[in-house]
N, C-alpha and C positions, 0 to 999 in steps of 0.2 A: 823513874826514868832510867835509872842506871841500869833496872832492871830489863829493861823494854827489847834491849836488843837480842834476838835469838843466840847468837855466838855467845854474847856474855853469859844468857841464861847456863846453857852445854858447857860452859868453860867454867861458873863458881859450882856448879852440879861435879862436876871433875874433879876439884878442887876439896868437895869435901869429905873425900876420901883420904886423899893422900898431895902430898905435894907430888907436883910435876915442872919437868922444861918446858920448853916451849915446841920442841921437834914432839915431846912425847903426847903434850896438851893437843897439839897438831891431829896426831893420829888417832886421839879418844876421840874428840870432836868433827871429825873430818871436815876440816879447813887447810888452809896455807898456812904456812909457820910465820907469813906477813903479817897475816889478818890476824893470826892468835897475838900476833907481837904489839898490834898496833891495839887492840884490846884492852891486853895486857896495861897498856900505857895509861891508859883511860880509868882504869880499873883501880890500880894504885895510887891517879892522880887525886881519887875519890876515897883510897884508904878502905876499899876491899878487899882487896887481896895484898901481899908482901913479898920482898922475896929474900933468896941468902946467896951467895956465891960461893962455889967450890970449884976450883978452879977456872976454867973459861966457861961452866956451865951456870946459868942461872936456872934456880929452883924457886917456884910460885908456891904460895899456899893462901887459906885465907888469912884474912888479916887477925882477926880473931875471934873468940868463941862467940860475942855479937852480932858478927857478918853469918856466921854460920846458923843461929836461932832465926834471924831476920830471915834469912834466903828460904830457910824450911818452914819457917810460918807463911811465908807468901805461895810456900808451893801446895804447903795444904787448904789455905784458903783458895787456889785455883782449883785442886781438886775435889770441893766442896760445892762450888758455883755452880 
């Protein structure tokens, strides 16, 4: 289910390249910085992704090497079906 939502998908796909903000997450995914933010929230609430502060910016990543096997087995089994 955590998976289900299109934004989320584009947004851990993003993420497991590189850490991003949330203006930058914004711009991979072409959404609103709202709707990444409110994700975001969701996201962490569930312990997929993390983030760090450096000054007034927050930085996402996934949460760990876990979230990252999970997300890329799910996407190869969709690209298998």
């Amino acid at each position: 289910k955590r998976f289900g939502y299109p934004t989320r998908v584009k947004m851990l796909f993003a993420l497991m390249n590189r850490e991003l903000c949330v203006c930058d997450l914004a711009a991979v995914i072409g959404a609103s910085e709202s709707a990444v933010s409110h994700q975001l929230r969701l996201l962490r609430t569930h312990k997929l992704v993390k983030n760090r502060r450096e000054g007034k910016i927050l930085y996402y990543s996934l949460a760990d090497d876990h979230v990252e096997i999970l997300f890329a087995q799910g996407l190869e089994h969709v690209a298998h079906s």
